[in-house]
VMD Tcl script that builds the backbone (N, CA, C; Angstrom):
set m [mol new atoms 219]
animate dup $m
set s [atomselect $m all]
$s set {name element resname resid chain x y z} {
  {N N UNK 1 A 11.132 43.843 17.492}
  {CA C UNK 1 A 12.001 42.898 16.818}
  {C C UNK 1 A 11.132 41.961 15.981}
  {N N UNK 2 A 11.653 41.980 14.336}
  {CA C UNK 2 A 10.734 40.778 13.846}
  {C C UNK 2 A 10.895 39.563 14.402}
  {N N UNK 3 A 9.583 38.354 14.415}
  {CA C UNK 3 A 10.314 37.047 14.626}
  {C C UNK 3 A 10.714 36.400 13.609}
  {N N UNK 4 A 11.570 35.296 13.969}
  {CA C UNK 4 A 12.158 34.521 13.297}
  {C C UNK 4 A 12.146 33.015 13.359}
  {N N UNK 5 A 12.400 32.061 11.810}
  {CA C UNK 5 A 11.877 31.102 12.559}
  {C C UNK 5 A 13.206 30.133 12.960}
  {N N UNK 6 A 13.362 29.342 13.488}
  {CA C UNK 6 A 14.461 28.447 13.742}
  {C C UNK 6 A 14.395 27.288 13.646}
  {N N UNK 7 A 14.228 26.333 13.222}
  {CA C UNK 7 A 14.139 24.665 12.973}
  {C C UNK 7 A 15.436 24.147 13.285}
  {N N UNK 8 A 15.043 23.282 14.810}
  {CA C UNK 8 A 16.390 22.831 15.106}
  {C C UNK 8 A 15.727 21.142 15.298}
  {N N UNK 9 A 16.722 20.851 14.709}
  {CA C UNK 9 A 16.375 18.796 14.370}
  {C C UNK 9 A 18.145 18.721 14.783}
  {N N UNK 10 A 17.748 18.039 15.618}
  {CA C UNK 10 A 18.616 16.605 16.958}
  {C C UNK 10 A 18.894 15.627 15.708}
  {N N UNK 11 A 20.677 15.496 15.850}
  {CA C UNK 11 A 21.189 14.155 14.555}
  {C C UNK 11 A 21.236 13.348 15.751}
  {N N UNK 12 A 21.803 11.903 14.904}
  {CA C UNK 12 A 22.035 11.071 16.304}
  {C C UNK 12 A 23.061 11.449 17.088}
  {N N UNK 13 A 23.855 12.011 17.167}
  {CA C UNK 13 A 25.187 12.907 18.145}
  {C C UNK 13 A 24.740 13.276 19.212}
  {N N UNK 14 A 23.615 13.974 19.018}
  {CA C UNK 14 A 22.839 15.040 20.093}
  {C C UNK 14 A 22.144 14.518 20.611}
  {N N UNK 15 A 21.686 14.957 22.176}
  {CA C UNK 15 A 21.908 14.401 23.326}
  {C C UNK 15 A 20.312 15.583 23.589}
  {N N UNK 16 A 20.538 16.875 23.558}
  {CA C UNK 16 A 19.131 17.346 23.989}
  {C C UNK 16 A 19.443 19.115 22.655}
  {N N UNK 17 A 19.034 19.911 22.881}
  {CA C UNK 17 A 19.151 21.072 22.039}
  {C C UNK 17 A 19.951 22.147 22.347}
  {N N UNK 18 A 19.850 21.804 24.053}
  {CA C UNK 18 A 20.861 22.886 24.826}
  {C C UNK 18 A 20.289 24.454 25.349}
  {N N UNK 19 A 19.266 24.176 25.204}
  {CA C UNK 19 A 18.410 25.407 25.655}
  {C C UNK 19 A 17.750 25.250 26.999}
  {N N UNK 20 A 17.124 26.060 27.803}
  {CA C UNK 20 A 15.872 25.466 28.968}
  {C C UNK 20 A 15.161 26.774 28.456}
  {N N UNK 21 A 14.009 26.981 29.100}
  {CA C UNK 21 A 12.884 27.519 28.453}
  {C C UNK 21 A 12.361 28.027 30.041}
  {N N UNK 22 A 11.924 28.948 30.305}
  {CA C UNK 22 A 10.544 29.644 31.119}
  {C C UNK 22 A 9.935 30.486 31.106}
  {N N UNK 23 A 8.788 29.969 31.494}
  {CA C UNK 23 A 7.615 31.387 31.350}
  {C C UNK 23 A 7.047 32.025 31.931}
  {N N UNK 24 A 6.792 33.527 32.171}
  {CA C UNK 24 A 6.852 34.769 32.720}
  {C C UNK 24 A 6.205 35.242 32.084}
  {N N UNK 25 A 4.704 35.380 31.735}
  {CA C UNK 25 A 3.769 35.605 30.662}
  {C C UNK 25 A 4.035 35.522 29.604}
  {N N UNK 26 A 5.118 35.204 28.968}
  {CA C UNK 26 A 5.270 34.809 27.487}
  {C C UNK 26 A 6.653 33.677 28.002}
  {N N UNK 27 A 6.805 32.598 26.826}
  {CA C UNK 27 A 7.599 31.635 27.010}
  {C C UNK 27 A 8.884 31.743 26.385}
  {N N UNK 28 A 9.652 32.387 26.854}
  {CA C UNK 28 A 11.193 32.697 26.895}
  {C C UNK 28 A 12.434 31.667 26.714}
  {N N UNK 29 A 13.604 32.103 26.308}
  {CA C UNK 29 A 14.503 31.229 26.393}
  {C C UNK 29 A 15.443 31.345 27.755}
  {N N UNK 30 A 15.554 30.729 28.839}
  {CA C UNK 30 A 16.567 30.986 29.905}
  {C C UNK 30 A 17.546 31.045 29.949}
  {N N UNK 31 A 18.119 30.612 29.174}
  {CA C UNK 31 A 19.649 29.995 28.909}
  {C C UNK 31 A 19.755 28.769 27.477}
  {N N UNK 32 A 20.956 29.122 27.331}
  {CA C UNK 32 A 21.596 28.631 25.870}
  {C C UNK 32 A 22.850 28.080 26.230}
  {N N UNK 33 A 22.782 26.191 26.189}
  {CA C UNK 33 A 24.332 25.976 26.413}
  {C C UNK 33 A 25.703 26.183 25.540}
  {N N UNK 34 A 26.781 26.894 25.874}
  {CA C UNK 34 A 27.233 27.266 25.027}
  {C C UNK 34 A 27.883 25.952 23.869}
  {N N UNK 35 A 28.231 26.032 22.632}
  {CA C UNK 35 A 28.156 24.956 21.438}
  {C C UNK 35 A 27.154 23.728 21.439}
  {N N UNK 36 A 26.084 24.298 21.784}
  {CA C UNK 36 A 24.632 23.250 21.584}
  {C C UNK 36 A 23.977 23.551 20.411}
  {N N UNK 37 A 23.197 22.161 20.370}
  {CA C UNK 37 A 22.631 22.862 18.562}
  {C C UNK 37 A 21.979 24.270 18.819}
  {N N UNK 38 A 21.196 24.687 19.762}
  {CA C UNK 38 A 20.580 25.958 19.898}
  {C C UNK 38 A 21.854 27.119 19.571}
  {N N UNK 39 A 22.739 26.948 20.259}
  {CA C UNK 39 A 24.014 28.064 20.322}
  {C C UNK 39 A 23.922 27.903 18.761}
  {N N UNK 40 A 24.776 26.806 17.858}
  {CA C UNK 40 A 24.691 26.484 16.581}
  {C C UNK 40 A 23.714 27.103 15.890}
  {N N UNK 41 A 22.053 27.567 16.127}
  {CA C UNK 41 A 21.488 28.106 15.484}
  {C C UNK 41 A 21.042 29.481 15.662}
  {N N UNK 42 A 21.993 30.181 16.989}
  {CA C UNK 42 A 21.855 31.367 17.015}
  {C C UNK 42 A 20.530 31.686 18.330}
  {N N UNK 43 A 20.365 30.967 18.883}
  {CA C UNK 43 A 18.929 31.203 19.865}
  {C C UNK 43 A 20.152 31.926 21.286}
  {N N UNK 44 A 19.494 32.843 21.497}
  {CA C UNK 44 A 19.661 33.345 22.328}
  {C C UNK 44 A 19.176 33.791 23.836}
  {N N UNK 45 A 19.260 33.803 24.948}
  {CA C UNK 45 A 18.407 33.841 25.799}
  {C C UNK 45 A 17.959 35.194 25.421}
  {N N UNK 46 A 16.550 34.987 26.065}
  {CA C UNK 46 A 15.582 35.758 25.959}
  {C C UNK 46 A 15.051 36.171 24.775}
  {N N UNK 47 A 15.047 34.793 24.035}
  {CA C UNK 47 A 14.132 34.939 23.223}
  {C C UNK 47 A 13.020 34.741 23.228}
  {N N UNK 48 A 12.001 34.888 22.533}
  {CA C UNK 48 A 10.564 34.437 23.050}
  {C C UNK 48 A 10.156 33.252 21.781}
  {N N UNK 49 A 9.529 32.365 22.751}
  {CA C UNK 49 A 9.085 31.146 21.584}
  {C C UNK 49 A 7.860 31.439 21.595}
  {N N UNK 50 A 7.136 31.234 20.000}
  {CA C UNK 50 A 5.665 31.174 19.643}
  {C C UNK 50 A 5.110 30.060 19.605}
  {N N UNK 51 A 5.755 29.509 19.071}
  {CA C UNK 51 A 5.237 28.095 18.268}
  {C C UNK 51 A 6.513 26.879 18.681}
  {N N UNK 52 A 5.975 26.045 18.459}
  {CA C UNK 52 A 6.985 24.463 18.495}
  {C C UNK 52 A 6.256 23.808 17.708}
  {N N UNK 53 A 7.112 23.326 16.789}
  {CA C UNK 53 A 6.200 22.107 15.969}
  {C C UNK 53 A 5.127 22.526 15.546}
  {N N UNK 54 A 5.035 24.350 15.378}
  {CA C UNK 54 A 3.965 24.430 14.122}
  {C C UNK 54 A 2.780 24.451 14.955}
  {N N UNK 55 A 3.041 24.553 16.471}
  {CA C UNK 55 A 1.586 24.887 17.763}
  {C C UNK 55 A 1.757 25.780 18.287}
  {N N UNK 56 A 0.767 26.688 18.067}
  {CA C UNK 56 A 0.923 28.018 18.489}
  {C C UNK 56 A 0.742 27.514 20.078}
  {N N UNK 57 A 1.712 27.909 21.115}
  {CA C UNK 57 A 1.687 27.666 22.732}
  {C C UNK 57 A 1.744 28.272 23.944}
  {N N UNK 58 A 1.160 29.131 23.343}
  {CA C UNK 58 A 0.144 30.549 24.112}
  {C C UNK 58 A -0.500 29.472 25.647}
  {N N UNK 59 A -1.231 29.207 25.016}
  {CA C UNK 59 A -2.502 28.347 26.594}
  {C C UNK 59 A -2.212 27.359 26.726}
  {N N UNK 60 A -0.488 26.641 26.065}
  {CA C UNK 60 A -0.051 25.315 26.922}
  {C C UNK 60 A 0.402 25.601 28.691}
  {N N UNK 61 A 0.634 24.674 29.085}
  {CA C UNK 61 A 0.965 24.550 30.490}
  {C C UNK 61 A 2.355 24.187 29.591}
  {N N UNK 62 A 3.552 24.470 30.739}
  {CA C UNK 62 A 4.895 24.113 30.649}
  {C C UNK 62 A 5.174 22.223 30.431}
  {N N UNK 63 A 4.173 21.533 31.739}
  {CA C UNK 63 A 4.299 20.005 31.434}
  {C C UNK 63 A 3.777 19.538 29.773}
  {N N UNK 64 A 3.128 20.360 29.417}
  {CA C UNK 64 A 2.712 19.630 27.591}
  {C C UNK 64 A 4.053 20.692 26.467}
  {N N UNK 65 A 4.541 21.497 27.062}
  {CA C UNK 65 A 5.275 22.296 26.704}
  {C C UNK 65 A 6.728 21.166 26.334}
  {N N UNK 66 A 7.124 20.604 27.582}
  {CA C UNK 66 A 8.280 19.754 27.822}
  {C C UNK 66 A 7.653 18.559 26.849}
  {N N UNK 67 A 6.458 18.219 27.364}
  {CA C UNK 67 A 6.032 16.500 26.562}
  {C C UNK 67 A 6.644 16.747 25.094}
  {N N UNK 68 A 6.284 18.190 24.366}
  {CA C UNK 68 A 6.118 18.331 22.653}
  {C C UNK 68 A 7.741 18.342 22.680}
  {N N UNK 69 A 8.890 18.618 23.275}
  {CA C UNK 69 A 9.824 19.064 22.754}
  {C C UNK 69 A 10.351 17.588 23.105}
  {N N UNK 70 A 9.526 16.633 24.130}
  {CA C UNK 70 A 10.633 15.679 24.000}
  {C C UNK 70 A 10.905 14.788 23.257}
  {N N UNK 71 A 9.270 14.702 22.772}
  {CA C UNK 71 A 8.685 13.838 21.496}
  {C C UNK 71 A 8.832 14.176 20.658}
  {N N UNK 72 A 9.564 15.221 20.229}
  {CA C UNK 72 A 10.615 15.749 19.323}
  {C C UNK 72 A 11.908 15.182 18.815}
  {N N UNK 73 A 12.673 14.396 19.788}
  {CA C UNK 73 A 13.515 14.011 20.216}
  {C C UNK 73 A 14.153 13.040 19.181}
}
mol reanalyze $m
mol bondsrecalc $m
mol representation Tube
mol addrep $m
């Protein structure tokens, strides 16, 4: 499957993205709440994430994983 990229930016409405995330040698999507901006942009579980914010996050740990997405926010 090619990847793809997705840019999802939180308006003030939104509350979190609606996704959770875990990883199982590569960093996956677990679940997608249904009408969350993620649902809104088509992310689906089991997708695999490369990058956040343009960091490739291969050799993050999950706790700097959570820090980048919250400081996202």
């Amino acid at each position: 499957m090619k990847p793809r990229l997705c840019k999802l930016k939180l308006s003030v409405d939104d509350y979190d993205f609606g996704f959770t995330l875990k990883r199982s040698g590569v960093l996956f999507v677990q679940s997608v709440e249904p009408n969350s901006l993620a649902d809104l942009y088509n992310i689906k579980e089991d997708d695999v994430v490369l990058e956040l914010n343009g960091h490739d996050i291969k050799a993050l740990s999950m706790n700097k994983i959570s820090e980048m997405i919250e400081s996202s926010k």
